[in-house]
ZAMARGU-4260 file (C-alpha; in steps of 0.2 Angstrom, whole numbers, plus 5000, padded with zeros to 4 digits):
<rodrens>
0) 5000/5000/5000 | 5016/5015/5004 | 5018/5014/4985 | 5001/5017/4981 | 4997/5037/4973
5) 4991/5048/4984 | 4973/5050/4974 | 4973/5031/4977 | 4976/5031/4994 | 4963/5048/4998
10) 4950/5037/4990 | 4952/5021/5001 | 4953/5035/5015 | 4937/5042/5010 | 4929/5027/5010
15) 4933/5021/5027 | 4948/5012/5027 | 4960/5018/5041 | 4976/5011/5039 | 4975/5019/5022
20) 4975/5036/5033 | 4989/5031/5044 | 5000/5026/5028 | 4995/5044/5024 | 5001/5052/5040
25) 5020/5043/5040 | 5020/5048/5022 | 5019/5067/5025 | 5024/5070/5044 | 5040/5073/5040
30) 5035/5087/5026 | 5023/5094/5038 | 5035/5096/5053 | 5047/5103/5042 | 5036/5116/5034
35) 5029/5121/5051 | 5045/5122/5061 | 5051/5136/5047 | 5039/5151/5056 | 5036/5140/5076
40) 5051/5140/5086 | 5045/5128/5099 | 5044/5110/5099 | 5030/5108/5106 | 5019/5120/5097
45) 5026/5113/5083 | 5018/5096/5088 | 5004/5102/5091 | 5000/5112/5075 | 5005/5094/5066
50) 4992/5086/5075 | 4977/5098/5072 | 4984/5098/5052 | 4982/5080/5050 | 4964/5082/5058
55) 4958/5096/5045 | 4965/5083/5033 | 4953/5067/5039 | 4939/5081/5042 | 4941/5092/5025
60) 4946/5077/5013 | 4929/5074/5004 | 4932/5094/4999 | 4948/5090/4989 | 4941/5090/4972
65) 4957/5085/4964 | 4966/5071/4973 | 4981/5072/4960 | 4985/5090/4970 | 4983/5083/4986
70) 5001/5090/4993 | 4995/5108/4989 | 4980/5106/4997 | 4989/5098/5012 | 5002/5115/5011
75) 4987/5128/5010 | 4980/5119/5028 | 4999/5119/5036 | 4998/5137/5030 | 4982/5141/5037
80) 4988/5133/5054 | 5003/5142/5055 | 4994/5157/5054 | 4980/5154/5066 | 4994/5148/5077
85) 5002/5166/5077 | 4986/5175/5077 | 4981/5167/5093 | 4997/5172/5101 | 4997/5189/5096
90) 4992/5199/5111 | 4979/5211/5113 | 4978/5224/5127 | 4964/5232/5120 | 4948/5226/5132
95) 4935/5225/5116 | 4946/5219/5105 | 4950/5202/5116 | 4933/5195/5118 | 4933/5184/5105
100) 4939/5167/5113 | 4936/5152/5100 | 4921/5138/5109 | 4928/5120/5113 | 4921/5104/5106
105) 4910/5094/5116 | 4923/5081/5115 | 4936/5091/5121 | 4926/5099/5136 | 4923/5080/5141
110) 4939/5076/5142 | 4943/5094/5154 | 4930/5087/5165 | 4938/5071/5170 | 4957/5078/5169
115) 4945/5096/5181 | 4942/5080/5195 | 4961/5072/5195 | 4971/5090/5197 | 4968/5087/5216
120) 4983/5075/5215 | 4996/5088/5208 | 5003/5102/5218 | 4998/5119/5214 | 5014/5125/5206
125) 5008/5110/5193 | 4991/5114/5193 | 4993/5130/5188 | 5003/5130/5172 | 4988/5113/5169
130) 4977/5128/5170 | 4985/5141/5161 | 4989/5132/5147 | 4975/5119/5144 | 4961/5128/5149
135) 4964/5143/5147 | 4974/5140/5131 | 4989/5152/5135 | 5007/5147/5125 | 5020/5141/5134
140) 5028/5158/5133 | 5012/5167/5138 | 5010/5156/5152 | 5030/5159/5158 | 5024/5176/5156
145) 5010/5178/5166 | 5018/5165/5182 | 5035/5173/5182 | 5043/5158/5178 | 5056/5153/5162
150) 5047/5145/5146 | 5060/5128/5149 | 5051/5129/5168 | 5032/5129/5160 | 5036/5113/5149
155) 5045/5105/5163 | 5030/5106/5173 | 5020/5103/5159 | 5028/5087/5155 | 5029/5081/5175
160) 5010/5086/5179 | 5005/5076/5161 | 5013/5059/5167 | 5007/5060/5185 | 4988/5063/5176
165) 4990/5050/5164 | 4992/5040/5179 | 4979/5043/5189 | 4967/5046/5175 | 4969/5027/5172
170) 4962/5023/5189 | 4947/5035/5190 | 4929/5024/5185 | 4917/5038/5190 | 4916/5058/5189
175) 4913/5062/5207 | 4902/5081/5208 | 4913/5093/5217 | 4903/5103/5230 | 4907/5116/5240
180) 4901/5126/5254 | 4897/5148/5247 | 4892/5156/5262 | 4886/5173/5264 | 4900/5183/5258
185) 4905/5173/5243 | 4886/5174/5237 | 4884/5190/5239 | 4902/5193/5228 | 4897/5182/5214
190) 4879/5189/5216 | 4890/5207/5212 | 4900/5199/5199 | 4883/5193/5190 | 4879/5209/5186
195) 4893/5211/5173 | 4890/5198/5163 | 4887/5202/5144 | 4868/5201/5136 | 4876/5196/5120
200) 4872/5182/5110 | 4885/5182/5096 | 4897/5177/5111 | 4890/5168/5124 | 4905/5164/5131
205) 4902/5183/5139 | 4884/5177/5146 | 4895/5167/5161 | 4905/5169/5175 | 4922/5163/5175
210) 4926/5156/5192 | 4942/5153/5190 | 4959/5144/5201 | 4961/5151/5216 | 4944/5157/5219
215) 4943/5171/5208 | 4927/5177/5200 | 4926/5186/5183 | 4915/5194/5174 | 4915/5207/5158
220) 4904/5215/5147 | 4914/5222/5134 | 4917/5239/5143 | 4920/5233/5163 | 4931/5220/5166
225) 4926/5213/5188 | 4938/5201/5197 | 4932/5197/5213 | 4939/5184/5226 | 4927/5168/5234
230) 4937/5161/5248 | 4928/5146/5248 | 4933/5142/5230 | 4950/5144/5233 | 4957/5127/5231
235) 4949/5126/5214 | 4960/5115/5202 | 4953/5121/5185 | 4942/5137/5179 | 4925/5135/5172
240) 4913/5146/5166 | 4894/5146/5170 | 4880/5154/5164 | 4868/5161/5157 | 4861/5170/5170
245) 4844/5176/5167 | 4831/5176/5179 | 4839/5167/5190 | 4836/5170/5208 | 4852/5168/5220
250) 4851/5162/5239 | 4860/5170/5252 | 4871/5156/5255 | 4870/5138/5245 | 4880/5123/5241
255) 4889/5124/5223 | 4891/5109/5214 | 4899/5104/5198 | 4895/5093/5187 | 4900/5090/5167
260) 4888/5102/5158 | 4879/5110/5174 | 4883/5119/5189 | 4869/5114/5203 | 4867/5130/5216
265) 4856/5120/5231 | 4849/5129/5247 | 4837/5126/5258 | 4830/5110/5248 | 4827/5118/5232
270) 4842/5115/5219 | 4844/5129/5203 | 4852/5121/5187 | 4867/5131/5178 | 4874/5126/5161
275) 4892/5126/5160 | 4898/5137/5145 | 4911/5126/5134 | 4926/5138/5134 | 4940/5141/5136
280) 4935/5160/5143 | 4943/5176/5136 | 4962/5180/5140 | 4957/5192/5154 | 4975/5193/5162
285) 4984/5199/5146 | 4970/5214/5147 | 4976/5219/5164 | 4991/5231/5160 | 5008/5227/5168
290) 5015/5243/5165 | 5018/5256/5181 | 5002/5269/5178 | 5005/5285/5172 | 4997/5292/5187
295) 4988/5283/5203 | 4973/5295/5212 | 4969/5290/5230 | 4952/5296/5234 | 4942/5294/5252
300) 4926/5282/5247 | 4916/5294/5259 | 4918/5311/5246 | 4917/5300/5231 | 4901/5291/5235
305) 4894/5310/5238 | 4900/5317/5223 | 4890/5303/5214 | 4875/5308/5222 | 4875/5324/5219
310) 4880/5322/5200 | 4865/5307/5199 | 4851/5323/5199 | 4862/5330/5184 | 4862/5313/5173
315) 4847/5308/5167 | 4834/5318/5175 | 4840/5336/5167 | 4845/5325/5150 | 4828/5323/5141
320) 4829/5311/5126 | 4828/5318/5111 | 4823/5310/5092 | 4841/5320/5085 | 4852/5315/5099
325) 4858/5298/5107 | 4862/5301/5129 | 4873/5291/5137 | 4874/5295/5156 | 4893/5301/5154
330) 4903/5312/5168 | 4919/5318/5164 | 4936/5318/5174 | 4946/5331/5178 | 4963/5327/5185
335) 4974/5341/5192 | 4992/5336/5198 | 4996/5353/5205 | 4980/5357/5214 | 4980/5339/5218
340) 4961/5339/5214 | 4949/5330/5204 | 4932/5338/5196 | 4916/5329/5187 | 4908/5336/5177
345) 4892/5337/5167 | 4886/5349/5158 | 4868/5352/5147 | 4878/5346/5132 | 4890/5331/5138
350) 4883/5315/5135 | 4874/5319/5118 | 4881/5312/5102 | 4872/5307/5084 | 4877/5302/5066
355) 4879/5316/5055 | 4882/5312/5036 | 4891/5294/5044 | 4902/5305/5054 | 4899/5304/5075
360) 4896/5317/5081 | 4895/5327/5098 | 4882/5340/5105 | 4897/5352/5106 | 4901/5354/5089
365) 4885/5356/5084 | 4874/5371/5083 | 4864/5380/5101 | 4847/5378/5092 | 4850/5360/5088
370) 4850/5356/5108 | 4839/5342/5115 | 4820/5352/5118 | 4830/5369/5119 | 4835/5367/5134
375) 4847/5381/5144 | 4864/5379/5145 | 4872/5374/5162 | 4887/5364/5169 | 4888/5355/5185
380) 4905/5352/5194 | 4908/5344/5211 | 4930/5346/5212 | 4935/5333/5228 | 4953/5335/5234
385) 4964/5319/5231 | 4982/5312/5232 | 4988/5312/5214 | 5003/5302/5211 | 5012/5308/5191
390) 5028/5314/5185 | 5019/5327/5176 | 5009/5342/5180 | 4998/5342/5167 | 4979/5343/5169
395) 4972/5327/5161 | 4957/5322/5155 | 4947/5308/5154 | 4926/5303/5150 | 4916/5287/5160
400) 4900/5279/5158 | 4893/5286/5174 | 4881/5272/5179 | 4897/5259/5174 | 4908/5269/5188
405) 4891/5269/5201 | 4889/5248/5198 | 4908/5247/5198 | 4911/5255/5216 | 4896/5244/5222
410) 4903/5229/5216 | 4921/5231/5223 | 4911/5237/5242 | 4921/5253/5243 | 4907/5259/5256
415) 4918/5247/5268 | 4935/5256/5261 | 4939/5271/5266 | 4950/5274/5252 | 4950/5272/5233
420) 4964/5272/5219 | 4962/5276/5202 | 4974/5269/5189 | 4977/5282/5173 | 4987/5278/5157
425) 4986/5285/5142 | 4970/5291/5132 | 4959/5276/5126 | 4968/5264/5139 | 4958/5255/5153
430) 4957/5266/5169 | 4959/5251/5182 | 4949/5254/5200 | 4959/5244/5216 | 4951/5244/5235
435) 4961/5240/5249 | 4949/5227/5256 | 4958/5216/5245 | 4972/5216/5234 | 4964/5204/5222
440) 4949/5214/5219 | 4950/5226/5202 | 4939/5231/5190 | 4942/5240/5172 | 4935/5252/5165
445) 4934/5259/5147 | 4934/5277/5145 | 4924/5283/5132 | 4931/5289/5117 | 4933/5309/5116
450) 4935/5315/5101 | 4933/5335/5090 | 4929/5349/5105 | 4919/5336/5116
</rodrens>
């Protein structure tokens, strides 16, 4: 059969023989590795690109529509690989430009299910580069990255943590249900973190809450990135993501447990059903910037919560809606180095924007008369004093979604802080909110775009 032409052999293929397949395989691996090791440094990656060529080849073959050209066919799928390889490792610190995480097959979250209930025999150095890379699909440089560690450290791990698994996997019959105790304070976080979960249907990976190793609970729609901490959850071995969560009432405190495609929430007799979203979930870590801020603000939680307040009667209620213009509850930031003060504003105008000719554009820039119901103009201002940390002593600027930073400072508990810190880089950059409850607990926050006078 090895002598056989390769339209010969993807015939027998096609019609069910699988040695014909195999003969296939030995017959090309050592073109395929050699084409993909030309652009992929690592050995590794380079095997694992090999593998999911030779599975677009048994998957695709009834396409190839000229089995004399099958080598060009096979070069155009190695080509395509390579490409996906490096497009997935390209990172993206821009938060709207991440959430696009590609689903899991059933098969393969099956097979994350029973390797999720055998983690408990590695040691958490082990488990975590298991988690990062596997479920979470970082590369092995991504992964050194993001542990501090060397990439030769990740795929020694890697290697020691797959042997121990492939041992203990072999004696495992049954999928036990993991269950563990939420009480109070871990409901009402992930409660908090629920509220940040994305509506959108075009990628419902976003409809879920990521509770991930270590206990941490994530959530983002798109424009908030919330990380909160549930100490009960701390020894989790693996990260999964549930959801949807539409009309689903929470207890105050309940038993979680985990099965393959559902989280069960049980309280008080009653037991709420949770589908497990096939992932993995988006690459949250490499949104959070590394890089020192170009200016901290520590604010007291007491005059921020009353600036809010008194900006709340300014928002909505004096910006009527309007057929011409589009509102969106926005308060802008004024941050003053050498007065060491920061202002919000709003004013009769800021907030309003509309398409013009398929250009955006702001009230601002367009003419008095054009204001929503010809309102008067008038600005609102509340300046709080405030430790701000910069080189410079520029006045900077920078534009939120009011009701984003209101559901942001409730989510984090900064009524129990008495301080809060802001995080600035530059323009068009995630402004990153810290309390001091807990140095785990972060949220991000898009600005919103400023553009022309506005």
């Amino acid at each position: 059969m090895e002598q056989i032409e390769d339209s010969a052999l993807t015939a027998r293929i096609l019609d069910g023989d699988r040695k014909a397949f195999a003969v296939l395989v030995h017959r090309y691996s050592r073109y395929v590795y050699a084409q993909i090791a030309r652009s992929v440094r690592l050995v590794d990656d380079v095997e694992d690109i090999a593998q999911i060529v030779f599975v677009k080849v048994y998957e695709n073959l009834h396409q190839l529509r000229k089995p004399n050209r099958f080598r060009p066919w096979l070069h155009s799928i190695v080509r395509n690989a390579v490409n996906s390889h490096h497009r997935r490792r390209a990172v993206q610190l821009r938060l709207e430009e991440t959430f696009y995480p590609e689903p899991a097959t059933h098969e393969e979250e099956e097979i994350k299910h029973v390797v999720r209930t055998a983690l408990h025999i590695l040691s958490a150095e082990h488990r975590q580069v298991i988690a990062h890379h596997y479920f979470k699909g970082y590369s092995y440089a991504e992964t050194a990255d993001l542990l501090n560690l060397t990439v030769e450290t990740v795929r020694g791990r890697l290697r020691r943590a797959r042997l121990k698994l492939k041992g203990e996997l072999h004696k495992m019959s049954d999928i036990q249900m993991q269950a563990t105790e939420l009480d109070r304070a871990d409901m009402d976080a992930l409660k908090k973190v629920i509220g940040f979960v994305s509506d959108d249907e075009k990628r419902p990976i976003l409809q879920g809450v990521c509770l991930d190793t270590g206990g941490q609970a994530i959530a983002t729609n798109g424009h908030i990135l919330i990380i909160r901490t549930l100490k009960s959850l701390a020894e989790l071995a693996a990260p999964i993501v549930i959801g949807p969560w539409s009309d689903i009432q929470l207890p105050e405190q309940a038993t979680l447990k985990i099965a393959e495609t559902t989280a069960e929430i049980q309280s008080n007799g009653t037991t709420l059903q949770v589908p497990l979203i096939e992932g993995p979930y988006v690459k949250y870590e490499q949104v959070i910037p590394q890089e020192a801020p170009s200016m901290r603000v520590s604010i007291s939680s007491t005059l921020l919560s009353h600036a809010l307040n008194l900006l709340q009667d300014f928002m909505e209620a004096r910006h009527p809606e309007s057929d011409m213009w589009q509102y969106r509850p926005r308060v802008d930031l004024h941050l003053s180095p050498l007065t060491q003060t920061i202002t919000f504003l709003t004013s009769r105008d800021t907030g309003y924007a509309r398409e013009d000719n398929g250009k955006f554009q702001y009230l601002l820039d367009a003419k008095d008369d054009d204001s929503p119901g010809g309102i008067a103009d008038w600005i609102f201002q509340v300046p709080l004093n405030a430790k701000i940390e910069t080189p410079s002593e520029d006045t900077f600027r920078f534009a939120v979604n009011f009701a984003y930073l209101k559901q942001i400072l409730h989510a984090l508990d900064f009524e129990d802080s008495d301080e809060i810190a802001l995080e600035f880089r530059e323009q068009g950059k995630a402004i990153i909110l810290r309390t001091p409850l807990n140095a785990e607990w972060l949220a991000l926050l898009m600005p919103i775009r400023l553009k022309s006078k506005d």
